[in-house]
C-alpha positions as CSV (number, residue, x, y, z in Angstrom):
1,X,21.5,-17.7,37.3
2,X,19.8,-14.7,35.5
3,X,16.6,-16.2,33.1
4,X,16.4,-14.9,29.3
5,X,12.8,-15.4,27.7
6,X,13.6,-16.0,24.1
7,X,11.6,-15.6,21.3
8,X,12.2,-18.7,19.0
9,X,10.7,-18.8,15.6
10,X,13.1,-21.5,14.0
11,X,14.8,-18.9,11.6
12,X,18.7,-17.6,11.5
13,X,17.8,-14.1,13.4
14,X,15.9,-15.9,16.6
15,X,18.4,-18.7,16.6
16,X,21.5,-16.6,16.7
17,X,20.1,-14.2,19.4
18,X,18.7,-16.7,21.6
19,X,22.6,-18.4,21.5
20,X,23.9,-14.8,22.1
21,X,21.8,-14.5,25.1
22,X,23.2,-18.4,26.3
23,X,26.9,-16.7,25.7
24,X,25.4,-13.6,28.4
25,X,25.4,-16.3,30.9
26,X,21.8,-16.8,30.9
27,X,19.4,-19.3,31.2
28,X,17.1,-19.9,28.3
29,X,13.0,-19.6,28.2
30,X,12.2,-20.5,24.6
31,X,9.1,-19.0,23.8
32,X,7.6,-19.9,19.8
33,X,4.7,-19.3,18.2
34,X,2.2,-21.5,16.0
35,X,0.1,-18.6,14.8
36,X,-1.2,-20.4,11.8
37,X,1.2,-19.1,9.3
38,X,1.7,-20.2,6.0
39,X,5.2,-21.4,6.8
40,X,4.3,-22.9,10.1
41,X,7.1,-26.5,9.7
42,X,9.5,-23.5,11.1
43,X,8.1,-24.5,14.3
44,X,9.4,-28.1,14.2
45,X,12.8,-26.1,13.5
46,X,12.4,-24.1,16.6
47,X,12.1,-27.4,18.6
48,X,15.2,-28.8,17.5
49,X,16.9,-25.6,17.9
50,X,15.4,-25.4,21.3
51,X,16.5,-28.5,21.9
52,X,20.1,-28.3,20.9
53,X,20.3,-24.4,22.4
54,X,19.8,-26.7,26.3
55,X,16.2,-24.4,26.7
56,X,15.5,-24.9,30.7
57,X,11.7,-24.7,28.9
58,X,10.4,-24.4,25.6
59,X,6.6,-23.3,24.6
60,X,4.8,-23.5,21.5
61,X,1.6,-20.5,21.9
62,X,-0.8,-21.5,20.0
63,X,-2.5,-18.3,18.3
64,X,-5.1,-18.2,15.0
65,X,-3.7,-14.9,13.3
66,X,-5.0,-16.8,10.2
67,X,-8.5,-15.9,11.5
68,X,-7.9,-12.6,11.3
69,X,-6.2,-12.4,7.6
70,X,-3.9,-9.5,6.2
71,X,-1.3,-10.8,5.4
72,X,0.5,-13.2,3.1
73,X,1.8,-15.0,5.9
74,X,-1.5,-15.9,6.9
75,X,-4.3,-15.6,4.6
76,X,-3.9,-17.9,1.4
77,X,-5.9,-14.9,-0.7
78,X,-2.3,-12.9,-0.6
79,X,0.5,-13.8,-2.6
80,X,3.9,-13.8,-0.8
81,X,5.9,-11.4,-3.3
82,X,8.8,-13.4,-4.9
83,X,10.9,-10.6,-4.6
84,X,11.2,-7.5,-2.0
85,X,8.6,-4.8,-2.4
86,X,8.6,-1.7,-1.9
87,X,7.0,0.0,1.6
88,X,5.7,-2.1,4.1
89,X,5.5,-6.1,2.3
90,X,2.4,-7.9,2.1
91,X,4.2,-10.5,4.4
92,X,3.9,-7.7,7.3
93,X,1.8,-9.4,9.9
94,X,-0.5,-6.9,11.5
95,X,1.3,-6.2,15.1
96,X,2.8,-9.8,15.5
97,X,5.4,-8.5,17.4
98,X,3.0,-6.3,19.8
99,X,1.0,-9.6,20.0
100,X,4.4,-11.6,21.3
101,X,5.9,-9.3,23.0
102,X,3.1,-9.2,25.5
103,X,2.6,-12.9,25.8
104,X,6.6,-13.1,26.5
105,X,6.4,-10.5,28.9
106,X,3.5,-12.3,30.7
107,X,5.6,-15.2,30.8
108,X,8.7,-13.5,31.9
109,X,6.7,-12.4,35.0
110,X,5.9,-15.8,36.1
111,X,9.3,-17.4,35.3
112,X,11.0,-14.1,36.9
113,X,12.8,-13.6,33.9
114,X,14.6,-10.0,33.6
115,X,15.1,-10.0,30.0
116,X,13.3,-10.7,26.5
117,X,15.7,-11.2,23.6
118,X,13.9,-11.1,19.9
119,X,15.7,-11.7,16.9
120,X,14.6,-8.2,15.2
121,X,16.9,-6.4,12.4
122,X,16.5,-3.1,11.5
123,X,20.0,-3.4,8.4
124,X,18.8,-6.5,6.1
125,X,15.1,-6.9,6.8
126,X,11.8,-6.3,5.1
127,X,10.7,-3.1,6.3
128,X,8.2,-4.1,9.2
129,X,7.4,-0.9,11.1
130,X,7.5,-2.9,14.4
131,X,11.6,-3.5,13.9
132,X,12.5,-0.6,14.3
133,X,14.4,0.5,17.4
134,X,12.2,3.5,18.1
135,X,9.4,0.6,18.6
136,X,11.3,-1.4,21.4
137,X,12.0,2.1,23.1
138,X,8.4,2.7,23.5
139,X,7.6,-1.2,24.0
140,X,10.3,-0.5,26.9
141,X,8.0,2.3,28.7
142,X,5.3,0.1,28.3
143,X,6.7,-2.6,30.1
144,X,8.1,-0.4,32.8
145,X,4.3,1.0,33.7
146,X,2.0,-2.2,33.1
147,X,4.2,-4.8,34.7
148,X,4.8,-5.9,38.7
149,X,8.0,-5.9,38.1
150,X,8.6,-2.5,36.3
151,X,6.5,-0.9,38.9
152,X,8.6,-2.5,41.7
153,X,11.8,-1.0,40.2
154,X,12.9,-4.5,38.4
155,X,12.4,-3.9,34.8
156,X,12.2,-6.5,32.0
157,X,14.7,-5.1,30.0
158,X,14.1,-5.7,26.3
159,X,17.7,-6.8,24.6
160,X,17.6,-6.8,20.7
161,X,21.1,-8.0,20.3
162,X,21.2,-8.0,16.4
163,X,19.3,-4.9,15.3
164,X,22.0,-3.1,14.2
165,X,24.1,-6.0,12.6
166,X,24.1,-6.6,8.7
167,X,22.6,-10.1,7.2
168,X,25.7,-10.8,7.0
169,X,27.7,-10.5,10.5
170,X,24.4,-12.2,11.7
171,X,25.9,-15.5,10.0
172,X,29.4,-14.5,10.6
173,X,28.2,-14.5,14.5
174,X,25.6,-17.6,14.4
175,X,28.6,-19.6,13.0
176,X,31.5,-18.4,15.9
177,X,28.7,-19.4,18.5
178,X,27.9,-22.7,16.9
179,X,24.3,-22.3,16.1
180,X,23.1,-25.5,14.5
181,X,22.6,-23.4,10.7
182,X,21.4,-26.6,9.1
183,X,18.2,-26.4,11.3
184,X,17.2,-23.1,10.7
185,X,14.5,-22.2,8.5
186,X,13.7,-19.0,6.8
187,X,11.3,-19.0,4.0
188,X,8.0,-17.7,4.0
189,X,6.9,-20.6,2.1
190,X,6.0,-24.1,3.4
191,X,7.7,-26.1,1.0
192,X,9.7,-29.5,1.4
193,X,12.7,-26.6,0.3
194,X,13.0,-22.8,0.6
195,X,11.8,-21.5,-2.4
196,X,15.0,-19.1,-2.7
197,X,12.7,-16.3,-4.1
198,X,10.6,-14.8,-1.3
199,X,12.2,-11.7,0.7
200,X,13.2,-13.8,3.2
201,X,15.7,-16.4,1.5
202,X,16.6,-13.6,-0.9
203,X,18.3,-11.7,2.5
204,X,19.1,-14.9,3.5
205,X,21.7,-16.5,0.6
206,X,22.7,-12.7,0.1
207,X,23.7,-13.0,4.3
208,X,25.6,-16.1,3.5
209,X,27.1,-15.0,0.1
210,X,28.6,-11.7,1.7
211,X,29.3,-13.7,4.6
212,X,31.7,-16.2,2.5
213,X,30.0,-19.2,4.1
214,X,28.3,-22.1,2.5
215,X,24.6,-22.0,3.1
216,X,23.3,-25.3,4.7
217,X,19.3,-24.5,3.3
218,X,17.9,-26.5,0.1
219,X,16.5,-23.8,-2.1
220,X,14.2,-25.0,-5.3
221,X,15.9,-22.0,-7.5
């Protein structure tokens, strides 16, 4: 059976993609990260999506991005806006997904793995430079000249099944492949509930709303 590396974070997006690429036919390498970030309890999330999802493995990386600061996500000195900003938020991690990409790609070599599927979205999202699909083209090359496998003419295909889909049809597609919804977790806050003001639930209820389904997350407002 072909092997899928799957980027897990515990939030709708990863979820839903890493069930899309169960539907392909393949079998499931969960691969999440504890990075330090303010919101980290989406990692417990990941483990029971993990779980439920059937994952052949799952790893938790353990990373320090907090060390390094910049962003609201990581560095207590930076609010997380309450509503969406305008350019690049200050809950923009500096190059997270260069940083995982690579690690998943490492471990996609040693699991012989011939795709990575990330949860990016390049309709509803925050504006983060490295979700665009002109990045994953060039992540692409990348992969093709640095790797054993690229060079051996079998590529790790990058597959970024939901880029192009609205908040909306993400939930509309989570739901017709049964992705457990109620253990998904997308706020950018760390709270017993989603705070329901940060960019991320704010794309979140609007997914649902449009979507004409009940959203199982307990916000505060």
């Amino acid at each position: 059976m072909k092997k899928a590396v799957c980027l897990l974070s515990g939030g709708l997006d990863s979820a839903a993609t890493a069930y899309i690429a169960k539907k392909q036919g393949y079998s499931i390498y969960a691969l999440t990260f504890d990075y330090n970030q303010r919101h980290r309890r989406e990692v417990q999330h990941a483990k029971d999506i993990a779980r439920k999802l059937g994952a052949v493995e799952h790893k938790i990386i353990q990373l320090d991005l907090a060390s390094i600061g910049g962003s609201a996500l990581t560095s207590r000195r930076i609010k997380v806006p309450k509503t969406g900003s305008k350019g690049i938020p200050a809950t923009y991690v500096p190059a997270r997904n260069t940083i995982f990409l690579s690690i998943a790609l490492a471990y996609a070599e040693v699991v012989g793995a011939d795709s990575i599927f990330i949860g990016a979205n390049h309709i509803d999202y925050s504006g983060y430079p490295d979700c665009r699909p002109e990045y994953f083209k060039a992540f692409q090359k990348m992969i093709n000249l640095a790797t054993k496998k690229g060079v051996e003419g079998h590529k790790i295909k990058i597959k970024t099944p939901i880029i192009k889909m609205s908040k909306a049809d993400i939930v509309k597609k989570a739901v017709a492949l049964k992705v457990p919804l109620e253990q998904t977790w997308s706020c950018y806050k760390g709270g017993k509930k989603a705070c329901g003001r940060c960019d991320s639930c704010t794309l979140r209820k609007h997914g649902f709303k449009q979507a004409g389904i009940k959203d199982p997350a307990e916000y505060e407002t």
